[in-house]
C-alpha positions in Angstrom: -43.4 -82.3 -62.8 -47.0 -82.3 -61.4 -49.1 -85.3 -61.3 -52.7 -85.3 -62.6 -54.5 -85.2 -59.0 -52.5 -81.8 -58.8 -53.6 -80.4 -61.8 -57.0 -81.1 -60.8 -57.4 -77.9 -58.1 -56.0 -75.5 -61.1 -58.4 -76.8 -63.2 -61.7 -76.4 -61.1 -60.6 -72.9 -60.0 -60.2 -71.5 -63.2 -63.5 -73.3 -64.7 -64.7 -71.5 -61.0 -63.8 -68.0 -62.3 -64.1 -68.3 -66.2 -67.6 -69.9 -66.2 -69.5 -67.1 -64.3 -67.7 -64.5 -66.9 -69.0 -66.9 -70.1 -72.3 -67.3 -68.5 -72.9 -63.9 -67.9 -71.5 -62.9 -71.2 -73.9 -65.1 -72.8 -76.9 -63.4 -71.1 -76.0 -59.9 -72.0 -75.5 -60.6 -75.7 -78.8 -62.6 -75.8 -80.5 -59.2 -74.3 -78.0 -56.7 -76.0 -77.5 -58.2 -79.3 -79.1 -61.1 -80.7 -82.9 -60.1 -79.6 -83.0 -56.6 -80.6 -81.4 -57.7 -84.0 -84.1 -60.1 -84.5 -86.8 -57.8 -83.9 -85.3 -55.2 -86.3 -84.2 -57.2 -89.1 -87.3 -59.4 -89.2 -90.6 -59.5 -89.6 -92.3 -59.7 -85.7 -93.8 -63.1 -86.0 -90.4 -64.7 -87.3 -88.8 -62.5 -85.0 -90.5 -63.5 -82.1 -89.5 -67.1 -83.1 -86.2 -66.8 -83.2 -85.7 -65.1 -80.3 -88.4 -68.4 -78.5 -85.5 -70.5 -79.6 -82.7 -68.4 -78.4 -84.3 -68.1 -74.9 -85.2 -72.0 -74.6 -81.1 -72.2 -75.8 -80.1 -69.8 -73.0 -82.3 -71.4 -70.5 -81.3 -75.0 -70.6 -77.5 -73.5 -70.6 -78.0 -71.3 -67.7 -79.2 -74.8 -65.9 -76.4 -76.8 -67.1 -73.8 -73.7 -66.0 -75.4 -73.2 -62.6 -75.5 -77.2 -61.9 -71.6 -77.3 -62.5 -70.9 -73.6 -60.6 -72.8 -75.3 -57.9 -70.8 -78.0 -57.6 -67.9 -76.2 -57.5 -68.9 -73.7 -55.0 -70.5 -75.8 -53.1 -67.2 -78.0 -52.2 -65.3 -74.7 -52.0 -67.8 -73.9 -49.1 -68.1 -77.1 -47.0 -64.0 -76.9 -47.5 -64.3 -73.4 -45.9 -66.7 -74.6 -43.0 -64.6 -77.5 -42.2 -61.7 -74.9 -41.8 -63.8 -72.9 -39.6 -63.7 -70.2 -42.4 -67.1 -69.6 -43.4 -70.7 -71.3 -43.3 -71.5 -74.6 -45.9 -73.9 -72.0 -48.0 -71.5 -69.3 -49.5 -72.2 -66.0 -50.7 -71.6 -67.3 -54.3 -73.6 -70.2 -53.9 -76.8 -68.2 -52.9 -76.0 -66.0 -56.3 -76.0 -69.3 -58.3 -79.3 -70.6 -56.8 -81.2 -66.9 -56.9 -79.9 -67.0 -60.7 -81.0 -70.5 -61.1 -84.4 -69.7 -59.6 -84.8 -66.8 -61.9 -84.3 -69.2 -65.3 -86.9 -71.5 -63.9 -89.2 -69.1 -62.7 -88.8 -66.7 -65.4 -88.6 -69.3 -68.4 -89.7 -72.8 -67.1 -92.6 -71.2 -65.2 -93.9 -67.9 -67.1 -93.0 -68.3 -71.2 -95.9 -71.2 -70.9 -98.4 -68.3 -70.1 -97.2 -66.0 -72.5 -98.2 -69.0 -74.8 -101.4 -68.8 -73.2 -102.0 -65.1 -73.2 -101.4 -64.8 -76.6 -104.3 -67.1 -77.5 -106.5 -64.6 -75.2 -106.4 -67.5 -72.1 -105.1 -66.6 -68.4 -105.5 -64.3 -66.1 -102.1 -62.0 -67.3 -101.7 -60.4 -70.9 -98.6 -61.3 -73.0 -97.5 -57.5 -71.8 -97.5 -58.0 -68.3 -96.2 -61.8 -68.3 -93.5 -60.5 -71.2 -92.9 -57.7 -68.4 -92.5 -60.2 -65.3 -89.8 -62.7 -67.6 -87.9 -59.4 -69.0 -87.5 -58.7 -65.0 -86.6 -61.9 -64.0 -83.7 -61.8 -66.6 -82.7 -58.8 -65.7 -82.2 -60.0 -61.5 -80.8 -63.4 -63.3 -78.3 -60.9 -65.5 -77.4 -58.9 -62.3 -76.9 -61.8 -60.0 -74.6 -63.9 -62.5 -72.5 -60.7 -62.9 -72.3 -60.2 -59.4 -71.1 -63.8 -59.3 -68.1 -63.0 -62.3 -67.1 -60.0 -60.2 -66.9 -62.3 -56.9 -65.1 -64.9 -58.6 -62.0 -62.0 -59.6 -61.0 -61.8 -56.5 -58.2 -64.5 -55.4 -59.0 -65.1 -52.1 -62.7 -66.0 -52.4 
């Protein structure tokens, strides 16, 4: 029978590979699915909307997900480094800060000025900000796949 402290290693390492697989999931059915239905089933207005509220949904998650992945790769790293296997800042935890700094840079930092663009202020139209926050998601969508493919492999 195992006692709780061993259970706790299990635990970690599968939230370690699961979470980077939900996360990523997550992303591609907001961009695949639920924001290309909106915009064809409603009107553009309420579809824009809906899809405001799915993106401020998606952004605070992708936070809260890359806070914990952190964590967890971030004492899987200093555990490597103090066995002489590998350097404090992992691979996987530079995919979880580039993804992190896409979310805050593509949401937190440019959906204010697509506010502002649409009411004819800024320097950037809504097209070219919408443009700059589509490719932001797409690098945060590759780089948290990258991550779910990484954290397959056993030996990582």
């Amino acid at each position: 029978m195992s006692s709780g402290a061993d259970s706790q290693p299990g635990l970690v390492e599968r939230l370690r590979r699961i979470l980077p697989a939900a996360w990523a999931g997550m992303l591609l059915c907001v961009a695949g699915i639920a924001a290309p239905a909106a915009f064809a089933t409603q009107t553009r207005p309420d579809a824009g909307r809906l899809v405001g509220h799915l993106f401020t949904r998606e952004a605070w998650t992708s936070v809260v997900l890359a806070l914990l992945l952190l964590a967890i790769e971030r004492r899987r790293a200093r555990d490597a480094a103090e066995a002489g296997q590998g350097s404090v800042l992992s691979t996987e935890m530079l995919l979880v800060l580039g993804a992190v700094f896409c979310t805050v840079a593509g949401y937190f930092g440019v959906q204010p000025l697509m506010a502002a663009a649409r009411e004819g202020q800024g320097t950037f139209s809504f097209g070219q900000l919408h443009l700059i926050s589509t490719a932001f998601f797409a690098v945060k969508i590759a780089l948290v796949a990258l991550l779910a493919w990484r954290a397959t492999h056993a030996s990582r």
